[in-house]
C-alpha positions as MATLAB code, in Angstrom:
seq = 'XXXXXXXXXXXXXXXXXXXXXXXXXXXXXXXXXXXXXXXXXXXXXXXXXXXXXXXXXXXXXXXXXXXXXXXXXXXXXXXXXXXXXXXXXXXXXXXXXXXXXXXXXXXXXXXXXXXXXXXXXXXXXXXXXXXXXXXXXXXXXXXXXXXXXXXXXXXXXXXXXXXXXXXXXXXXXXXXXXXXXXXXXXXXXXXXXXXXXXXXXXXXXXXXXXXXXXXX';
ca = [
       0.000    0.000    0.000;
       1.043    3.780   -0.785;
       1.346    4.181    2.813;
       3.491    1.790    3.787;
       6.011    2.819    1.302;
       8.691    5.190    1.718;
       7.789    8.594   -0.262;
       9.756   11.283   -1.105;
       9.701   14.206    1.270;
       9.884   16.946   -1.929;
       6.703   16.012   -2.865;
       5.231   18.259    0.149;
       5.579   21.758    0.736;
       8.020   22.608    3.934;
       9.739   25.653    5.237;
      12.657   25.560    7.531;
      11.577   26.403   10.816;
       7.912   26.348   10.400;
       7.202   22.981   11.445;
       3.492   23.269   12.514;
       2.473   24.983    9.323;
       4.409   22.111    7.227;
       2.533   19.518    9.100;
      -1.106   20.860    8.306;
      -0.458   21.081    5.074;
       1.189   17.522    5.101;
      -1.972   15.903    7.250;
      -4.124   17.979    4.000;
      -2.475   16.269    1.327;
      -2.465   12.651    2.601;
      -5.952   13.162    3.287;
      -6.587   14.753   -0.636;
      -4.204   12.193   -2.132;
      -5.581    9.131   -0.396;
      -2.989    8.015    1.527;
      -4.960    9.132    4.706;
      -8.557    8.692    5.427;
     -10.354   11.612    3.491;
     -11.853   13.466    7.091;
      -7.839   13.087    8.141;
      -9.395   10.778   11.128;
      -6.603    8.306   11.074;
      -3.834   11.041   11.445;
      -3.199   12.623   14.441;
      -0.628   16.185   14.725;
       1.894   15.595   18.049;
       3.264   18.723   19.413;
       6.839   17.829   21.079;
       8.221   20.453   23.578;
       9.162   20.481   27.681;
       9.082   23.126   30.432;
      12.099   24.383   29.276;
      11.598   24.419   25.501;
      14.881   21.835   24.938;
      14.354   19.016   23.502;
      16.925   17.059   22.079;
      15.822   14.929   18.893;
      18.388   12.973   16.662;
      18.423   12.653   12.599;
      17.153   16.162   12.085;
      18.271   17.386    8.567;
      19.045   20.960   10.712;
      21.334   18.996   12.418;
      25.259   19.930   11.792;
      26.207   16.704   13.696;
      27.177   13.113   12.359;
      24.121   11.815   14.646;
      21.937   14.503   13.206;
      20.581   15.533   17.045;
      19.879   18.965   17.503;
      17.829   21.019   20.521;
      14.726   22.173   19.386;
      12.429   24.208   21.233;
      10.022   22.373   19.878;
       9.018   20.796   17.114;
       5.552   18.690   15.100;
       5.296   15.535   13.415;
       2.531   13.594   11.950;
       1.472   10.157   13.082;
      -0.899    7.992   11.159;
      -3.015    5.263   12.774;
      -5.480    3.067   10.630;
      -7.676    0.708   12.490;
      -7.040   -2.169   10.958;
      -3.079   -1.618   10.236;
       0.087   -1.838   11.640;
       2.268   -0.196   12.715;
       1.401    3.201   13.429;
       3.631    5.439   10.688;
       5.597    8.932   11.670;
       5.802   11.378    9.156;
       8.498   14.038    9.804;
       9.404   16.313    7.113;
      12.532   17.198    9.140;
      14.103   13.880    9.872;
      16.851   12.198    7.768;
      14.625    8.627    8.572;
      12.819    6.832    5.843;
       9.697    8.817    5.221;
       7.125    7.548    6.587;
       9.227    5.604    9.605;
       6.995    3.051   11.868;
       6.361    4.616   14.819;
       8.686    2.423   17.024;
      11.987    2.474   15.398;
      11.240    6.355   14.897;
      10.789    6.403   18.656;
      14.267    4.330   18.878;
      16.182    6.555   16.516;
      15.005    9.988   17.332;
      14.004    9.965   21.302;
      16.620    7.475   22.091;
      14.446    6.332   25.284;
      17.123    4.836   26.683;
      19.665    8.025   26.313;
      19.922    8.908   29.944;
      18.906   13.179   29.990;
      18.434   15.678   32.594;
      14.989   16.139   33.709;
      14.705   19.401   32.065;
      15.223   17.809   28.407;
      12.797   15.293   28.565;
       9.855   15.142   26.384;
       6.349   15.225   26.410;
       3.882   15.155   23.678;
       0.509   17.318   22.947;
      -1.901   14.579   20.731;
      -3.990   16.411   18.789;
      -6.807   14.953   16.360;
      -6.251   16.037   12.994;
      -9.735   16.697   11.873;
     -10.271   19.055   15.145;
      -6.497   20.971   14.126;
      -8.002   21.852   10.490;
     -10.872   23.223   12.610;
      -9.026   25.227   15.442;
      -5.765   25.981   14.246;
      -3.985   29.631   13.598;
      -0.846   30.845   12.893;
       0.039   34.362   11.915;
       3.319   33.613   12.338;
       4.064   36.451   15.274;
       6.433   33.868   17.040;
       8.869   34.348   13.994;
       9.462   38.098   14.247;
      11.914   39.739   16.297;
      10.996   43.001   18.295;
      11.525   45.320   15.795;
       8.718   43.065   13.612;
      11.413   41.643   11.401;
      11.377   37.901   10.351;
      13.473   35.369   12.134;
      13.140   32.820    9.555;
      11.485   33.414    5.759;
       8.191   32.678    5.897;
       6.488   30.131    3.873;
       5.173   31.990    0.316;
       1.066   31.039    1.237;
      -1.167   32.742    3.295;
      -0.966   32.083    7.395;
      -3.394   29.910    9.053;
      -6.902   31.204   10.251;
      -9.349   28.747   11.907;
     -12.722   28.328   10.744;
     -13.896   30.422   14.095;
     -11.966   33.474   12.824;
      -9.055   33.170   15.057;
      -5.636   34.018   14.148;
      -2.854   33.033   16.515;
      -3.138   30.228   19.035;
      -0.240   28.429   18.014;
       0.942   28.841   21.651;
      -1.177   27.115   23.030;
      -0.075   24.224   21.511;
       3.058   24.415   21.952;
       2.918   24.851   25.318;
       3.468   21.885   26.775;
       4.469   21.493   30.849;
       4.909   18.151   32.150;
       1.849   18.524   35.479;
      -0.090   18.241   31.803;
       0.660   14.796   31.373;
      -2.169   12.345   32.096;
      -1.438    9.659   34.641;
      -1.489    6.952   33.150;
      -3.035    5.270   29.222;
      -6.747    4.531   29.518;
      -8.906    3.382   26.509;
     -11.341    6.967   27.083;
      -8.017    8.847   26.455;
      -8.927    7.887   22.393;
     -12.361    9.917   23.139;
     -10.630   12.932   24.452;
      -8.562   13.408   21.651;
     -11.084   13.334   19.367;
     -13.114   15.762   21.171;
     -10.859   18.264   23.065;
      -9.188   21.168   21.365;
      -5.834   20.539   22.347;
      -6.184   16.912   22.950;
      -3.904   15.709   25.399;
      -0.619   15.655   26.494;
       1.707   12.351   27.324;
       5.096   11.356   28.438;
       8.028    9.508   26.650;
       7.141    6.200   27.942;
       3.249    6.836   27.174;
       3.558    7.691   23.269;
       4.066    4.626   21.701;
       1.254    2.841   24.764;
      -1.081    5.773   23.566;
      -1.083    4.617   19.908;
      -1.478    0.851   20.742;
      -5.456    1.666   21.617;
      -7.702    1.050   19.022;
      -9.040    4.408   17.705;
];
């Protein structure tokens, strides 16, 4: 199947540094091309960020190291989950791994679980329903300009982001991610909030892969 292959990456749109933007308009073409499910419902946008906005992720094409690791404030993948199909797929426009990467050996490669890190690098992960992130979404890109209003990065050449409610920036609240967000532990209702809460929810490092084992 077309999803289970690898595909190139230059067949998407992406601008350096603009991560969240790249995958929205990553989760819209899967969904348009039929790789996805055509409501998006089997994608899901993860939001990766700490306390401290450091968090170490290897193979990143940024990367000026052999290892390709690099600290990221923060930074968005995709990951796709079909009911009937496994395993779970990552798609990450900025990593060096095969494109799409099952979920686990992404998880080996980039997080390196067992990479022993202070407490203010470690992880945690906003799941957010991609259907409900076409809805509620916005980015004018403020976060990009310095003080003076000039950009820190080029923008991407299409128009910003408004959600279908009018509103124009809340790109911080996802990315704001503190770890007394986490849920306790992986129940089977956790699926239901997902789907139904803005934000969806936030999970630790050892919770991510647990999180996509439920059946959605």
């Amino acid at each position: 199947m077309a999803s289970q292959q690898e595909t190139e990456t230059s067949q998407f749109d992406h601008t350096p540094l603009y991560c969240e933007e790249n995958v929205y308009r990553l989760c819209k073409k899967l969904s348009s091309t039929g790789v996805a499910d055509t409501e998006a419902s089997d994608l899901f946008v993860v939001f990766i960020s700490n306390d401290k906005k450091q968090i170490p992720l290897w193979h990143q094409k940024a990367s000026h190291r052999a290892d390709g690791v690099i600290l990221w404030d923060y930074h968005v993948i995709c990951i796709q989950k079909k009911e009937n199909e496994k395993p779970p797929l990552v798609w990450d426009l900025d990593s060096t791994l095969p494109f799409p990467s099952p979920l686990a050996s992404y998880v080996a490669e980039t997080f390196r679980p067992s990479f022993p890190l202070f407490s203010e690098f470690r992880r945690f992960y906003r799941i957010v329903h991609a259907p409900i992130f076409f809805r509620c979404f916005a980015s004018d890109r403020r976060h990009m300009k310095d003080s003076d209003g000039n950009w820190n990065a080029q923008p991407p050449p299409y128009d910003p982001i408004i959600a279908e409610d009018g509103t124009v920036h809340n790109l911080n609240e996802y990315m704001e991610i503190r770890s007394v967000d986490a849920v306790p532990i992986i129940e089977a209702d956790l699926v239901n909030a997902v789907k139904n809460e803005q934000l969806g929810v936030v999970v630790n490092e050892k919770q991510i892969e647990e999180f996509f084992t439920l059946p959605t």
